[in-house]
N, C-alpha and C positions, 0 to 999 in steps of 0.2 A: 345426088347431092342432098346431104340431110341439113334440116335446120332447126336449132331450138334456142327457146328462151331462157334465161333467168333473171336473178338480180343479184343488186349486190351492194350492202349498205358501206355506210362510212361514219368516222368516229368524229360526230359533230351532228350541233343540235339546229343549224340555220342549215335552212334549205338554198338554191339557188335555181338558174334558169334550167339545170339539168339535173341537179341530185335534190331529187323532190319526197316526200311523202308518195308512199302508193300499198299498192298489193303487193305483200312480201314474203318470198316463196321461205323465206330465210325467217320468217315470224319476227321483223324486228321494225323496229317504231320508228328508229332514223331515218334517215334523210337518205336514198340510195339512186343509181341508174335501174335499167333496164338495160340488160346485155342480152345481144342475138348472133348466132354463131352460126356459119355457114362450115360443115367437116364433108369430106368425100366420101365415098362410098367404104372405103375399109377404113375411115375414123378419121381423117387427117387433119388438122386446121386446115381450113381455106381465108375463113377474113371474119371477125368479132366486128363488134361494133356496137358505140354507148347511145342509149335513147332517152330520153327524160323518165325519171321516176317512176312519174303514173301515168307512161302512156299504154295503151292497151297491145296486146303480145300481137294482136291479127294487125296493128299498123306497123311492125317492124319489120316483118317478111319483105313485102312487094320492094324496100329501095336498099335494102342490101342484093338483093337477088341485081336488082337494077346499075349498081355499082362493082359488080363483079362482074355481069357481061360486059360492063362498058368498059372496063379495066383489062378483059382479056378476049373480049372478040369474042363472046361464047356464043353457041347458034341452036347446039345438041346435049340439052341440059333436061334431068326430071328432078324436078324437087319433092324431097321425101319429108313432111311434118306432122306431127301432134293434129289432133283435136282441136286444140287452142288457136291453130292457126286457121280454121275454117270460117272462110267469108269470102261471099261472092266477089268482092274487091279483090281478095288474093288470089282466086280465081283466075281474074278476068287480065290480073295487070302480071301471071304467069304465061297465059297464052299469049296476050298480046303483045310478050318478047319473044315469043316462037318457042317456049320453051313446055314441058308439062309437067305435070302435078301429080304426087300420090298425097292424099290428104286421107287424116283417121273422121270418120261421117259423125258427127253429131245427129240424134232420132227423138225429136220431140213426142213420135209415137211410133207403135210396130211397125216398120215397113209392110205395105202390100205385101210384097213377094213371100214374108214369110209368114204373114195372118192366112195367104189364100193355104199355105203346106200346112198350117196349122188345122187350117177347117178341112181340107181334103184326107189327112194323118190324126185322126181325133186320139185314138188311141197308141199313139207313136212317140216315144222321144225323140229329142234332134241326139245325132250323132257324134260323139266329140271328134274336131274336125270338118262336122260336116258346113259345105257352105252352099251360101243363095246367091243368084247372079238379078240385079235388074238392069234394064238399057240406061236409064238417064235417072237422074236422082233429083225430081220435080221437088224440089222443099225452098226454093225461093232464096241460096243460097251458091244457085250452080249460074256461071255467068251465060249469057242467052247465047243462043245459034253457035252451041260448042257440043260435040261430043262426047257423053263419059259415059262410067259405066262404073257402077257399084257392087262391091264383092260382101256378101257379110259370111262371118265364121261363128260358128259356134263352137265353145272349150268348155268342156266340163270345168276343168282347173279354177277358169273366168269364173265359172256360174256362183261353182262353192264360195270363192271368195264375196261376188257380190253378196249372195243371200245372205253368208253372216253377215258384212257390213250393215246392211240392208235390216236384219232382226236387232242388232246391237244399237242401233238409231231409234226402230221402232221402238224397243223397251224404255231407252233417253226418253222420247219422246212421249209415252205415255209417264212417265214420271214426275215428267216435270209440266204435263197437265194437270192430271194428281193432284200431286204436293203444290202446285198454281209458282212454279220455281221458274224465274228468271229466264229465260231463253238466247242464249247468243247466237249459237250457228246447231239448228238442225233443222234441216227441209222438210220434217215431217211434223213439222208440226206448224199450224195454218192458223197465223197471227192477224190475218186480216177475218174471218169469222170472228161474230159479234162478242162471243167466250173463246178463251186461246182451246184450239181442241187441235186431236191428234189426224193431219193426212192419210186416211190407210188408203185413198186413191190414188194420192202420187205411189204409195209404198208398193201397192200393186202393181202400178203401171211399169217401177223400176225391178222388179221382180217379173215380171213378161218380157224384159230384155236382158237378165241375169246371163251371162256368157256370151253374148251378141257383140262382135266388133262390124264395125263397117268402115270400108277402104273403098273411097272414091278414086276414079284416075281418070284423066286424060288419055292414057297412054290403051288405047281398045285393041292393042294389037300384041298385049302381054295378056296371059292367063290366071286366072287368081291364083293359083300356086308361087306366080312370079312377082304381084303383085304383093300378095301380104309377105310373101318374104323380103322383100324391100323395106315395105314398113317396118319390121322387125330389127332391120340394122339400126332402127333409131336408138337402139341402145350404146352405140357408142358414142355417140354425140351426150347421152346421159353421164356415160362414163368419163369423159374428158370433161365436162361440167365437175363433178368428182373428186376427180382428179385437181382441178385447180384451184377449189377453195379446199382440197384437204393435205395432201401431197405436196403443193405449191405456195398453199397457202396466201392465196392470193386474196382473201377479203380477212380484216376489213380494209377496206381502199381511205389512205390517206391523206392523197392528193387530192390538191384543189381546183388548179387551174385544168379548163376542159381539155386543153393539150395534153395536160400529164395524164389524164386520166386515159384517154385514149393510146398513150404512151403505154402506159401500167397492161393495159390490156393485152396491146401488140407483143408486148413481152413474154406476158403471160402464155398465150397464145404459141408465142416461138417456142418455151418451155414445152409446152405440149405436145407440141411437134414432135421435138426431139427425146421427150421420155414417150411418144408412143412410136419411133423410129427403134428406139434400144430393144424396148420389147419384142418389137419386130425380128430386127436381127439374133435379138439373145434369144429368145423364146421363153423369158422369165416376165414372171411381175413385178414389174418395180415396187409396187405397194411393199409388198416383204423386203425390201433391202431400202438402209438408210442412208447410210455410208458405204461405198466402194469407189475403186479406180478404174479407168480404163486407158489404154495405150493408143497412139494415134500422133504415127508414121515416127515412132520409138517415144514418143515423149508421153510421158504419165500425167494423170489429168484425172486430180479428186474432183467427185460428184458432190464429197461435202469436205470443203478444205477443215486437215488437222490443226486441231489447238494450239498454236504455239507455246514450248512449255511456260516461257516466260508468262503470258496471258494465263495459263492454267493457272500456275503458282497463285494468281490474284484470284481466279472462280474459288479456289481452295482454301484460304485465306477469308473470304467472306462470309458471313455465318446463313447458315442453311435455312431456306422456308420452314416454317412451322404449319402444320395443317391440323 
């Protein structure tokens, strides 16, 4: 079972008990939910569901997960998430439905396992591909008297990418020490020192983990091969995110009342369903197609009902945008 977050604002400047100010993946100032989506293993909806604003992504896991067992009697469930959802509370309140967890590991510094390959291999690169196994992942974050087991991977692909990121900040960051420029958002540069100056230790430290993913599990009787390949289907759960504010068009959300919003949602959601059923059976991408029919059991059925000409006549009739 994969799960992931987003948001999703609305066209209105008063907030309420649920569409609040917060972090907005969408970079927008309004007043939005918090939406958490539970999809199956090859992408399905399972169950959405709206959470306040600014509540944080690691308290939405544990009572959706809690509300789909209790809705269907589930016993033999792994939950597959993000980074974002790492926290010993999700942990803990995953086991203690009898259920387990593949989660992406958060590493405030190099894992043992791969400092000791690094001092034993002085002269060695890591492998792309290659991965490190430890027994339990001690970071104060794995829930007690449970056991897991930590995979990390090394990707060349991962590394390239970070390092640019990683010099492209550095440069920001000594510039706008420099020039003594404003600072909003870059971690490298270290505003509580007495003069703003540039972190080249954090830039280090994230540059000693350049390519490094790490996949925590419950599950110690998969092998990392089976393991990061599960993580890896997170991408469809990104894709039906995608998918529904762009295909669907489902933000911005206009409703008000907390019903309708949760309404708006389930809709949305059955939408998804069923244009990621079509694809299934047709083997096309809906993204390229706008408009078509399909038949069903002889009766025709537009995906985007035709103009009627009368209605045209009046688009045609009306005078054209100017840009």
């Amino acid at each position: 079972m994969l799960y992931d977050v987003t948001t999703s604002y609305f066209e209105t400047d008063t907030p309420d008990a649920l569409r609040k100010p917060g972090f907005s993946k969408e970079r927008c100032l309004e007043p939005q939910i918090t939406v958490g989506m539970l999809n199956d293993a090859i992408g399905l909806s399972l169950a959405v569901s709206a959470f306040e604003g600014n509540k944080a992504e690691t308290q939405t896991m544990a009572p959706m997960i809690n509300r789909l067992q209790s809705a269907h009697d589930l016993d033999t469930i792994t939950v597959v998430a993000d980074a974002g959802m790492y926290s010993a509370t999700n942990k803990t309140a995953v086991l203690e439905a009898g259920l387990d967890y593949i989660l992406g590991a958060k590493e405030a510094r190099i894992p043992e396992v791969i400092a000791q390959w690094r001092s034993d291999n002085l002269d060695t690169d890591c492998k792309d591909g290659q991965i490190w196994t430890t027994a339990a992942h001690a970071d104060g974050h794995s829930p007690k008297k449970s056991s897991t087991v930590t995979y990390y991977q090394y990707s060349r692909d991962r590394a390239r990418r970070s390092l640019r990121g990683i010099k492209e900040q550095d440069t920001k960051a000594e510039s706008a020490v420099s020039r003594d420029i404003p600072v909003k958002h870059n971690r490298y540069v270290d505003l509580k020192a007495p003069d703003k100056k540039v972190n080249y230790a954090l830039a280090e430290k994230r540059k000693a983990m350049a390519g490094i993913k790490g996949h925590e599990t419950s599950r110690t009787d998969l092998g990392p091969e089976q393991v990061i390949g599960a993580y890896r289907q997170l991408f469809k759960i990104e894709k039906s995110f995608r998918m529904a504010k762009s295909d669907l068009k489902a933000r911005p959300i206009y409703e008000q009342l907390e019903n309708s919003i949760h309404a708006h949602l389930a809709v949305v959601m059955c939408a998804m369903s069923v244009e990621h059923l079509l694809e299934q059976v047709s083997g096309l991408s809906l993204k390229r197609y706008r408009s078509f029919t399909i038949t069903v059991s002889g009766q025709t059925i537009h995906a985007q009902a035709p103009i009627p000409p009368s209605i045209q006549e009046i688009l045609d009739y009306l005078p054209k945008p100017s840009y």
